[in-house]
Kinemage of the C-alpha trace (Angstrom):
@kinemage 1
@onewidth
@group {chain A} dominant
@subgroup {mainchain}
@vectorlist {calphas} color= white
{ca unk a 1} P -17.609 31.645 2.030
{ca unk a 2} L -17.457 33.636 5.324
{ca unk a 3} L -20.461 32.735 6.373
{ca unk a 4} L -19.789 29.554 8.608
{ca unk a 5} L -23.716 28.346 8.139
{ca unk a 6} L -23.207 28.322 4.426
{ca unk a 7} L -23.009 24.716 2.608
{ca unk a 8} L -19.469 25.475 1.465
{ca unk a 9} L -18.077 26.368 4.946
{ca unk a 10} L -19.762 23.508 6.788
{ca unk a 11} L -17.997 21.350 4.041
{ca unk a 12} L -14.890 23.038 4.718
{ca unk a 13} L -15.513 21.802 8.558
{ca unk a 14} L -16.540 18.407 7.845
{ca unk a 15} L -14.470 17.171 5.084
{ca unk a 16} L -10.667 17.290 4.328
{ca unk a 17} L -10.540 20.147 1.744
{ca unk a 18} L -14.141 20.346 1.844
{ca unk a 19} L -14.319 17.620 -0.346
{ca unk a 20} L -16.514 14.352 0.834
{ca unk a 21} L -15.020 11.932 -2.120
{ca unk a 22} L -12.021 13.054 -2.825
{ca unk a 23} L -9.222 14.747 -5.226
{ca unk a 24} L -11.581 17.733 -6.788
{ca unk a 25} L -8.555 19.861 -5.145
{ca unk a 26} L -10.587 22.941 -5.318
{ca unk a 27} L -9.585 26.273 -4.146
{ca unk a 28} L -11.956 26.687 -1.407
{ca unk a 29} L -13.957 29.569 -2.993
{ca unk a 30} L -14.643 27.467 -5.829
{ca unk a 31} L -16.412 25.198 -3.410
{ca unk a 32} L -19.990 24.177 -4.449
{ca unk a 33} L -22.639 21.685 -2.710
{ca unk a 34} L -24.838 19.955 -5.290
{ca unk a 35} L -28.112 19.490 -4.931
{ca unk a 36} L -29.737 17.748 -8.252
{ca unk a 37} L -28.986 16.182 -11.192
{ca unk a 38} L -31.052 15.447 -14.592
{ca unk a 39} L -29.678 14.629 -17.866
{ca unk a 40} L -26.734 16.383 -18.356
{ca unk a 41} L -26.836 19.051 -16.371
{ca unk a 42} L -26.205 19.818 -11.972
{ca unk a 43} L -27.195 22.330 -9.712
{ca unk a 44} L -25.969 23.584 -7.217
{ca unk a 45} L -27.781 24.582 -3.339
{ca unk a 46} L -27.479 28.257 -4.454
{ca unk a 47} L -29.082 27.600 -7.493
{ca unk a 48} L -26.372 27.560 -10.770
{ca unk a 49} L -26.798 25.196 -13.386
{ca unk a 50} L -23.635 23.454 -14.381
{ca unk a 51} L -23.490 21.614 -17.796
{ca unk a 52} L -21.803 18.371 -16.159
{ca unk a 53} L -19.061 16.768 -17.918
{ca unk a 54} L -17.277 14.785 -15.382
{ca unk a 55} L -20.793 12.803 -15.125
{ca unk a 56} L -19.841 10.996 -12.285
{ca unk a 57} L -16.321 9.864 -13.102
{ca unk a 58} L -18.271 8.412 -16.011
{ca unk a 59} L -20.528 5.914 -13.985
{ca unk a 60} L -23.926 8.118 -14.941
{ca unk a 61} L -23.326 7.284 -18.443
{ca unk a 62} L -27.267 7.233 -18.829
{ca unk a 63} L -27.532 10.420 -17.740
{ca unk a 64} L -28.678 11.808 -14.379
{ca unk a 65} L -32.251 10.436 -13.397
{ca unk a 66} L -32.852 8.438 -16.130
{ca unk a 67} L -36.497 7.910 -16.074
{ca unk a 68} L -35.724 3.968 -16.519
{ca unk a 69} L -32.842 3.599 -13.900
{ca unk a 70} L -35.332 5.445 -11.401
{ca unk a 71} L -38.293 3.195 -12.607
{ca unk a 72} L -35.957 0.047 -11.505
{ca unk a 73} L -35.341 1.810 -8.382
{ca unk a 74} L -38.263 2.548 -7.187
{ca unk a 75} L -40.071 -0.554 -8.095
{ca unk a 76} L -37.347 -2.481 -6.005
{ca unk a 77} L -36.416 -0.545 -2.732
{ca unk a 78} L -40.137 -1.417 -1.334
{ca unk a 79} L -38.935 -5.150 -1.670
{ca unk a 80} L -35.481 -4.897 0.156
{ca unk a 81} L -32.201 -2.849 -0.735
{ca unk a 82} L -29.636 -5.843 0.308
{ca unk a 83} L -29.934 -9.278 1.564
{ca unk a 84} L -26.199 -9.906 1.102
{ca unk a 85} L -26.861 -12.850 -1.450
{ca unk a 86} L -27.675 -13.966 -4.533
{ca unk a 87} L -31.135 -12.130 -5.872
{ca unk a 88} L -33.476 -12.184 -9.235
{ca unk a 89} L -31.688 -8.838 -10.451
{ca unk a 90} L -27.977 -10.068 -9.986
{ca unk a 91} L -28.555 -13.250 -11.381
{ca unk a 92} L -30.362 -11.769 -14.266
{ca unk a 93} L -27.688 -9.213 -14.511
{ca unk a 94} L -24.666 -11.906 -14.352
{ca unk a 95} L -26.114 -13.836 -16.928
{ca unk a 96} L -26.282 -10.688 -19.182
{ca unk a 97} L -22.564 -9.993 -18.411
{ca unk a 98} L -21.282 -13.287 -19.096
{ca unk a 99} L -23.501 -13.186 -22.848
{ca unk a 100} L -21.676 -10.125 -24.025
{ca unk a 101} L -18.073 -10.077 -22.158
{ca unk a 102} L -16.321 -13.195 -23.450
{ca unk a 103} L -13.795 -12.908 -20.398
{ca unk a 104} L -16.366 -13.470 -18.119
{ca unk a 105} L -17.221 -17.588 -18.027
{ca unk a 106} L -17.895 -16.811 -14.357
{ca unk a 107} L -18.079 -13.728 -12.647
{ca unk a 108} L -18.778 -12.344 -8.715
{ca unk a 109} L -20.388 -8.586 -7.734
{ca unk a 110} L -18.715 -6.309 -5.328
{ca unk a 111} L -19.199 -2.658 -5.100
{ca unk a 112} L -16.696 -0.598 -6.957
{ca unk a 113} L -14.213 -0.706 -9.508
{ca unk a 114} L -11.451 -0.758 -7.136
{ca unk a 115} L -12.348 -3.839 -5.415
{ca unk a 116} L -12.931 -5.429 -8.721
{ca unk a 117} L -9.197 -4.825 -9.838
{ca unk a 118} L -8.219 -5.573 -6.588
{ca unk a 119} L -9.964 -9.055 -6.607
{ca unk a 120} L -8.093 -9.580 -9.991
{ca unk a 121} L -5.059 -8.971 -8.905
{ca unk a 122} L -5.488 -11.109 -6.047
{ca unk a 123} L -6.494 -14.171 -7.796
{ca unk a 124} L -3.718 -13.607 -10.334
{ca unk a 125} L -1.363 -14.081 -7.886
{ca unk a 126} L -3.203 -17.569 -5.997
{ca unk a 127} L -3.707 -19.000 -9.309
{ca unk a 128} L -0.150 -18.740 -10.827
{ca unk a 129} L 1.513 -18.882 -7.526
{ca unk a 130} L 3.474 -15.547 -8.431
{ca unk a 131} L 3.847 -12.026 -6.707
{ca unk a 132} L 4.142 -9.703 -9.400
{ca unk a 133} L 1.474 -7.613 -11.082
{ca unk a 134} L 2.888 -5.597 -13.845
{ca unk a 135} L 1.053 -2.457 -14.356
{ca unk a 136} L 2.003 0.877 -16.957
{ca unk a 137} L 2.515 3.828 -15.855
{ca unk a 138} L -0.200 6.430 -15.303
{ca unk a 139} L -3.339 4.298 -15.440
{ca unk a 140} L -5.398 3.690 -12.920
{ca unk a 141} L -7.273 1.612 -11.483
{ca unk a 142} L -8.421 2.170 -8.569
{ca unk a 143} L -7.905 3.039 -5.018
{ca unk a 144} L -5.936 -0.241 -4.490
{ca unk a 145} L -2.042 0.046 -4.115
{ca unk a 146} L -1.880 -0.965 -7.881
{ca unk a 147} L -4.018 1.646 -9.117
{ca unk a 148} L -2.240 4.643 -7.127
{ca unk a 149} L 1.370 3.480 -7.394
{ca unk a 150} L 3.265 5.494 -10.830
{ca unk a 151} L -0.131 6.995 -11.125
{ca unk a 152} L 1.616 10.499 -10.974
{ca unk a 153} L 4.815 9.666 -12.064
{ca unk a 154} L 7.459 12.180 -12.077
{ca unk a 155} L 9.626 10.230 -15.188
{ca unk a 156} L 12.530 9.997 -12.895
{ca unk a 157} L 12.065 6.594 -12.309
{ca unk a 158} L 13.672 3.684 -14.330
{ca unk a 159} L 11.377 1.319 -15.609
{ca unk a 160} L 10.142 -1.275 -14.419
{ca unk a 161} L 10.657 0.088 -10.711
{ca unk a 162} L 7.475 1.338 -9.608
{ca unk a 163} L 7.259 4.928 -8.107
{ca unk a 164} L 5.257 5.155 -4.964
{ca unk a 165} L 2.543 8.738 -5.586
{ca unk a 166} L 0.854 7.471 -3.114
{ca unk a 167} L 2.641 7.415 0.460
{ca unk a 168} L 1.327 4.102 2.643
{ca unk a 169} L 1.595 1.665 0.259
{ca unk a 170} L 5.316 0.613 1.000
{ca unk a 171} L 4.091 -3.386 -0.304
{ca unk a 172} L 3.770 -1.969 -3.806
{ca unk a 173} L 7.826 -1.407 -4.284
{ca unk a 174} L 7.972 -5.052 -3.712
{ca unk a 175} L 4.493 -6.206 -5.785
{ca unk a 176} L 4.417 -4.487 -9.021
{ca unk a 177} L 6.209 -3.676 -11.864
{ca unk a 178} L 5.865 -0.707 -14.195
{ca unk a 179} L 6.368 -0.594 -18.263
{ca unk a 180} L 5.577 2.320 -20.643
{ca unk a 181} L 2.674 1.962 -22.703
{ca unk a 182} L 2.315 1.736 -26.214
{ca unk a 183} L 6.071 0.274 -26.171
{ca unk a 184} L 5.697 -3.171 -26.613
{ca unk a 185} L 9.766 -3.757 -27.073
{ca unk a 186} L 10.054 -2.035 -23.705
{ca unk a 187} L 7.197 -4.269 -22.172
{ca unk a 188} L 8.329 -7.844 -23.719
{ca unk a 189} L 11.943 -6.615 -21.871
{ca unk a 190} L 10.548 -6.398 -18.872
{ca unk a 191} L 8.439 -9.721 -18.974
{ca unk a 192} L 11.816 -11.716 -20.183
{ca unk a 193} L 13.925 -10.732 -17.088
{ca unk a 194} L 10.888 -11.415 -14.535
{ca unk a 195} L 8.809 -14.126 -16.344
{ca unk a 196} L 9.365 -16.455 -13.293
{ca unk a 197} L 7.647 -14.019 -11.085
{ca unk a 198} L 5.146 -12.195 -12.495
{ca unk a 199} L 1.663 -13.185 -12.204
{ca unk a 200} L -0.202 -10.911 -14.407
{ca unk a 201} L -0.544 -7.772 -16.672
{ca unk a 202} L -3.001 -5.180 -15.601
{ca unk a 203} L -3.913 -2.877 -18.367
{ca unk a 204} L -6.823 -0.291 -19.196
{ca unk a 205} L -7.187 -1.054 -23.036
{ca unk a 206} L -7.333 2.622 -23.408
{ca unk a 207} L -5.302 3.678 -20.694
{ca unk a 208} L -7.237 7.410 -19.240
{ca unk a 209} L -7.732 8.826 -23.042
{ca unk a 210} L -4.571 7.635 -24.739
{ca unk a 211} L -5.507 4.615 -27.232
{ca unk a 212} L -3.389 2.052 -28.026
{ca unk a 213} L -1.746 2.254 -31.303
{ca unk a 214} L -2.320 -0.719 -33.639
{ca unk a 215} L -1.505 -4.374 -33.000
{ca unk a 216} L -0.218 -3.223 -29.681
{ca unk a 217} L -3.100 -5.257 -27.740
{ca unk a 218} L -2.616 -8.330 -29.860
{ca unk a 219} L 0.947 -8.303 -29.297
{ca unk a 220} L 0.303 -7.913 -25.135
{ca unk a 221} L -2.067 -10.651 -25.492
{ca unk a 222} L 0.149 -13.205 -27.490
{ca unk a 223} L 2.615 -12.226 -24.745
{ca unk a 224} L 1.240 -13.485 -22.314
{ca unk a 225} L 0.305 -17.009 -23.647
{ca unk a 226} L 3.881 -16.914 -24.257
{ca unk a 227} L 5.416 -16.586 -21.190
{ca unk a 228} L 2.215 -18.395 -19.324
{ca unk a 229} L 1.078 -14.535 -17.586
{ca unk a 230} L -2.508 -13.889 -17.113
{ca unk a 231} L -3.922 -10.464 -18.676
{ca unk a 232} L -6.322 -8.331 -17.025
{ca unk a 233} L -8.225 -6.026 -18.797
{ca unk a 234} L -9.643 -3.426 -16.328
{ca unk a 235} L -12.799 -2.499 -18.054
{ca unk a 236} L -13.864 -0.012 -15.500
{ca unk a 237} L -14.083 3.119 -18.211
{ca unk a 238} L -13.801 1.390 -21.046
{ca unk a 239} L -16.663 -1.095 -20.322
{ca unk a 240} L -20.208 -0.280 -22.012
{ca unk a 241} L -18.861 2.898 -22.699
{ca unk a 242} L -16.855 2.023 -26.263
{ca unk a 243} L -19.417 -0.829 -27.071
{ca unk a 244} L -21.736 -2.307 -25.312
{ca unk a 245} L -19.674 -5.366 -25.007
{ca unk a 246} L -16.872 -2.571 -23.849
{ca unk a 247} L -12.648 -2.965 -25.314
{ca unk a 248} L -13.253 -6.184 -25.675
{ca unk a 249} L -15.774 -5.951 -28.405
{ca unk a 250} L -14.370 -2.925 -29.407
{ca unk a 251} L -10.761 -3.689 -30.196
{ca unk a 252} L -11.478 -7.645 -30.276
{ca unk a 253} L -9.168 -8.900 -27.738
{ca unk a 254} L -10.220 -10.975 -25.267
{ca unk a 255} L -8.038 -11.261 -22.078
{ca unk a 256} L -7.728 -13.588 -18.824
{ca unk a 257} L -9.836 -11.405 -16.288
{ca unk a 258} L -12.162 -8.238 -16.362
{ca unk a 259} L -12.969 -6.088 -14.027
{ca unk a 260} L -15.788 -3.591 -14.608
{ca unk a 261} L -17.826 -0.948 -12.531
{ca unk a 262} L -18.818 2.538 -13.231
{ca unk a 263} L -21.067 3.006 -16.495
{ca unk a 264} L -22.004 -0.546 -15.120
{ca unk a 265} L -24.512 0.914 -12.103
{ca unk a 266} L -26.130 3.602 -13.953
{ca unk a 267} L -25.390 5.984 -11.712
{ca unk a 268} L -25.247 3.157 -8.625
{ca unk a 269} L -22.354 2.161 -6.931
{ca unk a 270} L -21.375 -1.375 -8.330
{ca unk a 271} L -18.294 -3.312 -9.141
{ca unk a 272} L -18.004 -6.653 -11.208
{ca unk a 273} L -15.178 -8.919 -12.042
{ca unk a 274} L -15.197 -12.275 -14.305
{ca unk a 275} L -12.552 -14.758 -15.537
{ca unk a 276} L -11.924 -18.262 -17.044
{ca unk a 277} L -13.850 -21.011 -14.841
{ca unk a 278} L -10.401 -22.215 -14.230
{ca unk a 279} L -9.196 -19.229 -12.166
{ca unk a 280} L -12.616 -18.285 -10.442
{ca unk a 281} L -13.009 -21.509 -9.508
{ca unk a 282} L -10.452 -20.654 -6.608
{ca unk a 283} L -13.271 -17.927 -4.889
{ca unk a 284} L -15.518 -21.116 -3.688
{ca unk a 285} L -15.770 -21.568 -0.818
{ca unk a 286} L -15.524 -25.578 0.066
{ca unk a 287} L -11.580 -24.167 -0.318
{ca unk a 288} L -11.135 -23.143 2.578
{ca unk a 289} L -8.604 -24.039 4.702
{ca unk a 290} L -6.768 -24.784 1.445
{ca unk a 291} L -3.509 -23.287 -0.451
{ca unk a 292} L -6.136 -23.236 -3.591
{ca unk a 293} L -8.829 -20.886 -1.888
{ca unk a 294} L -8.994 -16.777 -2.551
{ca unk a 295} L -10.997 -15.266 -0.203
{ca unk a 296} L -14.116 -12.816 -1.728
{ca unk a 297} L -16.778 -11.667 -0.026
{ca unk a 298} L -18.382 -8.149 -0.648
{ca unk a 299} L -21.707 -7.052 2.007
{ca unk a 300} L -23.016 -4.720 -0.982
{ca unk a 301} L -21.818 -6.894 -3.934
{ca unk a 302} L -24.720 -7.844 -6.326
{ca unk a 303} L -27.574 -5.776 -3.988
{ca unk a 304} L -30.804 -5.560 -5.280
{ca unk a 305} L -31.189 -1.758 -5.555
{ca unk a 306} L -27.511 -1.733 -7.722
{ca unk a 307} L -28.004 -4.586 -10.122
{ca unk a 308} L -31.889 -3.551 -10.302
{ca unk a 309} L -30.322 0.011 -11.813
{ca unk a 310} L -27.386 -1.920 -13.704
{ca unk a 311} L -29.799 -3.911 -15.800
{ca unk a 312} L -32.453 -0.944 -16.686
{ca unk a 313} L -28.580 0.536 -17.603
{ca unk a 314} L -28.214 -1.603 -19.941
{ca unk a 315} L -31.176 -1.921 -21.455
{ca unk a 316} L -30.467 1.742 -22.078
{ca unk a 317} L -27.374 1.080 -24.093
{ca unk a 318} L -29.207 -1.518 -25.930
{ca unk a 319} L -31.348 0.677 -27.685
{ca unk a 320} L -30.307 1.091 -31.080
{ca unk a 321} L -28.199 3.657 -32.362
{ca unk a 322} L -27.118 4.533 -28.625
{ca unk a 323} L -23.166 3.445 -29.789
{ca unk a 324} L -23.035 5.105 -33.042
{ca unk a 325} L -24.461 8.283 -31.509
{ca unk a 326} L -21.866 8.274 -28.558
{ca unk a 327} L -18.713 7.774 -30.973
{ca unk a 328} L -20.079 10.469 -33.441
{ca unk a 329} L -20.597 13.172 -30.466
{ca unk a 330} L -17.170 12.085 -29.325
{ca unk a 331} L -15.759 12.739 -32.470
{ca unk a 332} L -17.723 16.216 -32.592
{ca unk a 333} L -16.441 17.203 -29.395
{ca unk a 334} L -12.612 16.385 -30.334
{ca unk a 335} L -13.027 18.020 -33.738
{ca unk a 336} L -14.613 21.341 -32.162
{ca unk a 337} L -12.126 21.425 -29.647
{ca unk a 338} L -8.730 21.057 -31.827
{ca unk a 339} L -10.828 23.799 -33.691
{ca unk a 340} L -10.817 26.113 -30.653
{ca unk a 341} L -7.528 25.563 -29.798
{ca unk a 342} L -6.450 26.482 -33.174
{ca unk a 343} L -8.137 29.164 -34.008
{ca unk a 344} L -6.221 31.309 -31.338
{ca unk a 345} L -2.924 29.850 -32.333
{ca unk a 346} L -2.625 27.414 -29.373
{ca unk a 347} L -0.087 24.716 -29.306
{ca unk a 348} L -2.297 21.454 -28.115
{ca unk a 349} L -4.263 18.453 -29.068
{ca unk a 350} L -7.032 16.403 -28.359
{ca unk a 351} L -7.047 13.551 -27.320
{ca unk a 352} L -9.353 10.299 -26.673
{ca unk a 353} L -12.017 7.513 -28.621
{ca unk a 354} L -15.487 7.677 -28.481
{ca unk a 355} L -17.321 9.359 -25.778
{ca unk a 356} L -14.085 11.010 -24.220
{ca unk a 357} L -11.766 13.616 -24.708
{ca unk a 358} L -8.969 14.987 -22.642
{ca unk a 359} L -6.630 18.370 -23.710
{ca unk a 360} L -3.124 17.813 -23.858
{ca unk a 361} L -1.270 21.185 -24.008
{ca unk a 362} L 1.623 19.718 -26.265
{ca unk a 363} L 2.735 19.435 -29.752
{ca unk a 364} L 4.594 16.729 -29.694
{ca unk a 365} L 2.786 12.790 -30.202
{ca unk a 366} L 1.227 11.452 -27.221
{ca unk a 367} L 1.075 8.227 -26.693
{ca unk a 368} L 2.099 7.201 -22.991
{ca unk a 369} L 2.107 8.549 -19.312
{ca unk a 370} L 5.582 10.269 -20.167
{ca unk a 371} L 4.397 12.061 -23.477
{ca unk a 372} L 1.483 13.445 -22.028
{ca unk a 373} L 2.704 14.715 -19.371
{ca unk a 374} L 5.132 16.822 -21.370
{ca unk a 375} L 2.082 19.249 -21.710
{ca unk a 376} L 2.067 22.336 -19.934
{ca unk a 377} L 0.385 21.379 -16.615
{ca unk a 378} L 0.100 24.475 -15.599
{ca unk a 379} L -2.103 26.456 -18.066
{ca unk a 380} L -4.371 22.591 -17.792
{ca unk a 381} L -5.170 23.224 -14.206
{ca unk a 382} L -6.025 27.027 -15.205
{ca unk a 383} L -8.176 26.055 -18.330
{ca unk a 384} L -9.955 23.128 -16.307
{ca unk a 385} L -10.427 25.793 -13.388
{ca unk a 386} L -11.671 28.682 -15.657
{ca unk a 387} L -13.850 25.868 -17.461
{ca unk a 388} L -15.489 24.987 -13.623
{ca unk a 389} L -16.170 28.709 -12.684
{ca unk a 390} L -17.963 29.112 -16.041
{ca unk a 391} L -20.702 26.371 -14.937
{ca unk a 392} L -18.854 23.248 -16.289
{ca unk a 393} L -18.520 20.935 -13.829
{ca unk a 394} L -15.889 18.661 -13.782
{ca unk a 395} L -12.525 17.550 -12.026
{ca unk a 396} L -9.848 20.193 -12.531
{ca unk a 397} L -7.594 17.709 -11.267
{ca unk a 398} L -8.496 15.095 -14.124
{ca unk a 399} L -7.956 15.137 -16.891
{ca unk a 400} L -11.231 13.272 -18.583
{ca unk a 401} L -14.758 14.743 -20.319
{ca unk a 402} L -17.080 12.528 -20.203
{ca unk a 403} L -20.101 12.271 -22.757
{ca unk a 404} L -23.159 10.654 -21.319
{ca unk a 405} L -25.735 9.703 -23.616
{ca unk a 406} L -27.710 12.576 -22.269
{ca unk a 407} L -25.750 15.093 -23.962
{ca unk a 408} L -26.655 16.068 -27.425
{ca unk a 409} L -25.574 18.474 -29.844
{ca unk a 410} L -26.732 21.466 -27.732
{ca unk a 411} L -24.809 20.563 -25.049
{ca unk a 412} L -22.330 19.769 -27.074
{ca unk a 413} L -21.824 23.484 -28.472
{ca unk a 414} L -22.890 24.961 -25.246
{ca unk a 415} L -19.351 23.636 -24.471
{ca unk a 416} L -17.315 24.966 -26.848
{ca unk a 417} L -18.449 28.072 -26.140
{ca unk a 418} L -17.580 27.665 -23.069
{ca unk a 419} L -14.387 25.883 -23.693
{ca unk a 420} L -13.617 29.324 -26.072
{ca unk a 421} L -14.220 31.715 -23.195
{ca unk a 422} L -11.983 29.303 -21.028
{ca unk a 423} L -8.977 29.510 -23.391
{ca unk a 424} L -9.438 33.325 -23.439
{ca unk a 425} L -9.260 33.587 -19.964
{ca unk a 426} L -6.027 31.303 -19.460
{ca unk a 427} L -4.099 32.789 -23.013
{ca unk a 428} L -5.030 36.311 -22.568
């Protein structure tokens, strides 16, 4: 690290933190330059294999260089990587969306999750004609003011005031509302008093690794064709990732709007968002100059190159067995863990559904942003730090693993082993 010429000090110079994305939040002699990925594994310019379990934020849920994402790839880039319109591989890609995601009658491309949320929430508000997007505390989705806003809640708040974690997003105090999750008494409260102004519901179906306990998405859903609110699901996680038609297939509720992204790309940057023809309708452009238009437009949306890799990805989860072997190493990995933790007389839990698991250093039920975050913080952020310098890379300021369908039983117990030595290090 003193050297200035090394990888990890020029980072240090050219990014905030040294980090070029974003929230790692690395000490910075932790600080490590990748250099290639395969399967389920990284390494790094010095050298070090890590066994990779943040896989992207989830998005390389093939694996790194899958041999049939690359394949796409390469047999596309010689014919163009973006004309900024409609091409064989979105259309063919759209159409393959709209067979398996019942939400999606229409859809448009863009190039992230976050835009994809955002575009929901935007034609929420055109096509009911009201401000309000209410949201529960600690998901996310996104980048948008949404997505950040009670992402970190401190609990000090009263619900449904939001609580601004992110400073320069002052417009969020005035757009969104907050509810608990997993309280649906607390949430049909909150829709009574502001029925008249709320456009929408945003909700990850499993919001980060907490799932939703019985009935609760029915009874959101049935809410909302009460009181005439539109429900979004973001599908950004959940979607191909829990089935390969995502939550919606998965838990059999079907909302207004979807936004995915992700798992989606195979490892490519791509976002996605669909709807009832009703409400997408509003994105054409003949609108304009009208009260009933919503401007969309995204330069990288539906690129060749992206949707070229998105539908190889998919024809990856096709393959059979693919779901069934991602739930049981999911359940593996959540048994083996508890295991770990109990064996040295640890007071936590594990938490998640299929390929994802998160540590919760609590005894007491989780089931919402407020429960979880009774867990001791502190002794997370060691074990997730302890867990990176012993070769597993991931976020130690998340708080997801995520299982790629490169990972196998191996890798599987090559982490717990790791996860062992981890706990030994931070309960010592």
């Amino acid at each position: 690290m003193n050297n200035p010429s090394s990888p990890s000090s020029r980072a240090l110079e050219a990014f905030p933190a040294g980090i070029a994305n974003g929230e790692y939040g690395l000490p910075p002699e932790d600080i490590v330059v990748m250099e290639k990925g395969q399967g389920c594994r990284l390494w790094s310019v010095e050298g070090d294999e890590y066994l990779d379990m943040s896989m992207g934020w989830g998005s390389v849920l093939v694996g790194h260089a899958n041999p049939d994402v690359v394949a796409a790839v390469q047999a596309q880039a010689p014919n163009g990587s973006n004309f900024a319109y409609l091409n064989t591989n979105s259309l063919a890609l759209a159409e393959e969306i709209r067979r398996i995601s019942p939400a999606s009658e229409q859809l448009r491309f863009c190039a992230s999750g976050t835009e994809a949320t955002m575009y929901c929430q935007r034609l929420a508000r055109a096509f009911t004609g009201r401000e309000k997007i209410l949201k529960f505390e600690g998901a996310y989705h996104g980048a948008n003011e949404a997505g950040v806003t009670s992402l970190f809640a401190s609990g000090k708040v009263d619900f449904p005031t939001p609580e601004l974690t992110s400073a320069g997003t002052p417009a969020a105090a005035r757009q969104l509302l907050v509810a608990p999750y997993n309280d649906i008494d607390a949430l049909r409260s909150i829709v009574v008093d502001y029925k008249d102004e709320m456009a929408a519901i945003l909700m990850e179906p499993l919001q980060r690794c907490t799932p939703p306990r019985e009935g609760y998405l029915e009874a959101v859903r049935k809410l909302c064709d009460e009181f005439g609110i539109l429900l979004i699901f973001d599908e950004v996680v959940t979607g191909f990732r829990l089935a390969y038609g995502g939550a919606q297939e998965y838990y059999g509720v079907i909302p207004d709007m979807v936004a995915y992204g992700k798992a989606l790309g195979g490892g490519y940057p791509i976002g996605a968002f669909g709807g009832r023809r009703d409400i997408m309708d509003m994105v054409i452009e003949h609108r304009i100059g009208g009260d009933d238009y919503v401007w969309m437009a995204s330069t990288l949306g539906g690129n060749p190159i992206s949707t070229a890799a998105a539908n190889a990805a998919l024809g990856v989860f096709r393959q059979e067995g693919t779901y069934t072997r991602l739930h049981a190493m999911g359940a593996d990995l959540r048994d083996k863990m508890a295991k770990a933790l109990s064996d040295r007389n640890i007071t936590g839990q594990i938490i998640g559904d299929g390929p994802l698991a998160q540590v919760v250093f609590s005894g007491d039920p989780v089931f919402d942003h407020r429960s979880t975050s009774k867990g001791d913080s502190v002794k997370g952020r060691a074990m997730m730090l302890a867990l990176f310098r012993n070769k597993v890379f991931l976020n130690p300021m998340g708080t997801k693993l995520y299982i790629s369908v490169a990972h196998d039983t191996a890798a599987i117990d090559d982490l717990i082993e790791r996860f062992g030595a981890a706990l030994d290090m931070v309960h010592a």
